[in-house]
DOTOR-729087 format. One record per residue (C-alpha): residue in three letters; x, y, z. Coordinates in Angstrom, 2 decimals. Example, Ala and Ser with C-alpha at 12.3 -4.5 7.8 and 13.67 -1.06 7.14 Angstrom:
// DOTOR-729087
node res->ALA; xx->12.30; yy->-4.50; zz->7.80
node res->SER; xx->13.67; yy->-1.06; zz->7.14
***
This chain:
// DOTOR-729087
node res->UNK; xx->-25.85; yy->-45.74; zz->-13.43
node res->UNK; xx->-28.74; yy->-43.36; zz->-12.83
node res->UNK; xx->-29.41; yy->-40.27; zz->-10.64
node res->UNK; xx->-32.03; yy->-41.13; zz->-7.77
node res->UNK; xx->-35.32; yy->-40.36; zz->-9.69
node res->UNK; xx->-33.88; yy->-42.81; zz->-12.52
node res->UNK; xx->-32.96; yy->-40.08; zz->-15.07
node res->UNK; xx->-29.70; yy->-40.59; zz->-16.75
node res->UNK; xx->-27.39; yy->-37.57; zz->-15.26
node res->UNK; xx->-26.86; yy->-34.74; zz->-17.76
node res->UNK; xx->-23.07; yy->-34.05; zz->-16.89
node res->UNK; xx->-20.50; yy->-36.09; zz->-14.52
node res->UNK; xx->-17.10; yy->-34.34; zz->-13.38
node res->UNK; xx->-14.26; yy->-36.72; zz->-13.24
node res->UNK; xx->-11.01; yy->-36.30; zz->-11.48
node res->UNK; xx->-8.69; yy->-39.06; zz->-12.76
node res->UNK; xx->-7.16; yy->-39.68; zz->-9.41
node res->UNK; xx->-9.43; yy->-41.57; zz->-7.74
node res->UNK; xx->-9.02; yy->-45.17; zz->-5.31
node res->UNK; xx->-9.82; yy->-48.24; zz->-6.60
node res->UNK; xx->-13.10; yy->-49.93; zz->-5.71
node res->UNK; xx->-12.91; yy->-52.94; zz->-3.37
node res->UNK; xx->-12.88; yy->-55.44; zz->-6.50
node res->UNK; xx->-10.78; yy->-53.24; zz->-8.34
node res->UNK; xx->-12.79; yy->-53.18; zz->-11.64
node res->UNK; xx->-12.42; yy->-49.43; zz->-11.61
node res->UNK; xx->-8.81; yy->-48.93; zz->-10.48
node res->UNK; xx->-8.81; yy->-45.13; zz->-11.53
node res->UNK; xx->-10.81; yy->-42.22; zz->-12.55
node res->UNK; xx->-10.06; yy->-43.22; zz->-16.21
node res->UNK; xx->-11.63; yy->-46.66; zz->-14.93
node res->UNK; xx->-14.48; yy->-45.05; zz->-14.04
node res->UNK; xx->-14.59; yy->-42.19; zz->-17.33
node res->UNK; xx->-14.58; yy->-45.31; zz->-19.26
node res->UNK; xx->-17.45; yy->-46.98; zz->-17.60
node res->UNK; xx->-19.22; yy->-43.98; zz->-18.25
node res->UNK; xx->-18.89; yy->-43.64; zz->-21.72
node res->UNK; xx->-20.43; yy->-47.10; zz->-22.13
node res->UNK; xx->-23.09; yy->-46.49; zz->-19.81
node res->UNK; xx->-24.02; yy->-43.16; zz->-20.73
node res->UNK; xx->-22.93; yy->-41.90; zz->-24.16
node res->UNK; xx->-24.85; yy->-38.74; zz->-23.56
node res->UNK; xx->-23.44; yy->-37.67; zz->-20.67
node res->UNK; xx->-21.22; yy->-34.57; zz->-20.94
node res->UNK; xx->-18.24; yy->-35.70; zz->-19.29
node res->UNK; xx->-15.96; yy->-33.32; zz->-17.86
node res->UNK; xx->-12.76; yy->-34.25; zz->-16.57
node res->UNK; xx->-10.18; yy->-32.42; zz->-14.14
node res->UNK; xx->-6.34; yy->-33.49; zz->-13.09
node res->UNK; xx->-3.91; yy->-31.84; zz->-11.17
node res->UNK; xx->-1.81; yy->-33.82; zz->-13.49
node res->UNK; xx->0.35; yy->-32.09; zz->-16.50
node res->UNK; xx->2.32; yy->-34.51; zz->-18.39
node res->UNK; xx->1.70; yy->-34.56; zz->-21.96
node res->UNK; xx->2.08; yy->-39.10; zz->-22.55
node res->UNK; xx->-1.10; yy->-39.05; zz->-19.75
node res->UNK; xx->-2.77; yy->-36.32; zz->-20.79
node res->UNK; xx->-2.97; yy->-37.31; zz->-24.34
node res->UNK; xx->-3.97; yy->-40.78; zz->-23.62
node res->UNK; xx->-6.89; yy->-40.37; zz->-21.27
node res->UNK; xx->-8.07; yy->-37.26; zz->-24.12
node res->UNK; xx->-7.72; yy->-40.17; zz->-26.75
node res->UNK; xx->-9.50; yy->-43.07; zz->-24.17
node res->UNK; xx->-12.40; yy->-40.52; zz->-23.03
node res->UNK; xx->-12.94; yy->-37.97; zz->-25.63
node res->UNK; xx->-14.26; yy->-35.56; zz->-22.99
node res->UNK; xx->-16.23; yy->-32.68; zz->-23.20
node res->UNK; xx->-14.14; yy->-30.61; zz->-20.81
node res->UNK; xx->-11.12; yy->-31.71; zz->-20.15
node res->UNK; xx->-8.55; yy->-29.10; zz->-17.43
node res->UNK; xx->-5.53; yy->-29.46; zz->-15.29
node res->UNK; xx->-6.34; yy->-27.87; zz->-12.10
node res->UNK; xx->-4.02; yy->-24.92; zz->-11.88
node res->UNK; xx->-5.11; yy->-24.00; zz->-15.13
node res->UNK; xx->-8.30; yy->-22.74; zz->-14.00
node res->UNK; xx->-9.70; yy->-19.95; zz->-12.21
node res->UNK; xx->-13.63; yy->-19.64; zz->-10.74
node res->UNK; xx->-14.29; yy->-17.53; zz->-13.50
node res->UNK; xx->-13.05; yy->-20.23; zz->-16.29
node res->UNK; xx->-14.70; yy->-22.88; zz->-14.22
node res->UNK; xx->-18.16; yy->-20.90; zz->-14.83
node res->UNK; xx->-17.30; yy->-20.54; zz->-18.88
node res->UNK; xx->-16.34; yy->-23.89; zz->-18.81
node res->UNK; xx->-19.71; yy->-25.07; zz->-17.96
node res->UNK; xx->-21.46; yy->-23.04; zz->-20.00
node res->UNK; xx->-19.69; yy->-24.17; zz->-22.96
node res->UNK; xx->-20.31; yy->-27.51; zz->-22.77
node res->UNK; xx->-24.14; yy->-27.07; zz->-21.55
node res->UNK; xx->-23.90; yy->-25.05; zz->-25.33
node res->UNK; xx->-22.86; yy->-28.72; zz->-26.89
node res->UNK; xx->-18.79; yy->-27.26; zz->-27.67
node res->UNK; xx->-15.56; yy->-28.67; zz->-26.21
node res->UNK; xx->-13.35; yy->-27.09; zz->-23.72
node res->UNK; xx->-9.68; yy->-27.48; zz->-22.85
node res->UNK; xx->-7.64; yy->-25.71; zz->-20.38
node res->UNK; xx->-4.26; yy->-24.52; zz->-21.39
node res->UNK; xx->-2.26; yy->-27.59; zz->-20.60
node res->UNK; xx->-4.29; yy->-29.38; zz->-22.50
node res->UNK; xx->-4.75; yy->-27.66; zz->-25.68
***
């Protein structure tokens, strides 16, 4: 899993609800967070849900260990922006649901 020119990408944003692929390998977007972690460890993975429950949350936080990790209504343009910047600066970030 590279970018075009062949250089592994620097940050991926996830949303967990995704369709499965034709052969179903990846049946979600924790499928897929998964099969980026293994593929690219360096990647700063951010992930987004429109999703609140705490059993889900907590498991795909556990499963991914993301970088960034919000619930959709949590966030404003604004946070979005400080978001990024904060895990371009190598720290975590959680929106309010999820902290």
């Amino acid at each position: 899993m590279h970018a075009v020119n062949g250089t592994p990408y620097d940050m991926v944003f996830l949303d967990l609800r995704l369709p499965a692929t034709n052969g179903h390998k990846i049946r979600s977007g924790e499928d897929l967070g998964v099969f980026i972690r293994e593929e690219l460890p360096t990647t700063k993975l951010i992930v987004v849900t429109g999703h609140f429950e705490a059993a889900p949350l907590n498991r795909v936080s556990n499963n991914l260990k993301p970088d960034a990790f919000v619930v959709k209504g949590d966030m404003m343009a604004k946070d979005f922006i400080a978001m990024v910047e904060c895990v371009i600066d190598h720290n975590n970030f959680f929106s309010g649901r999820i902290q």
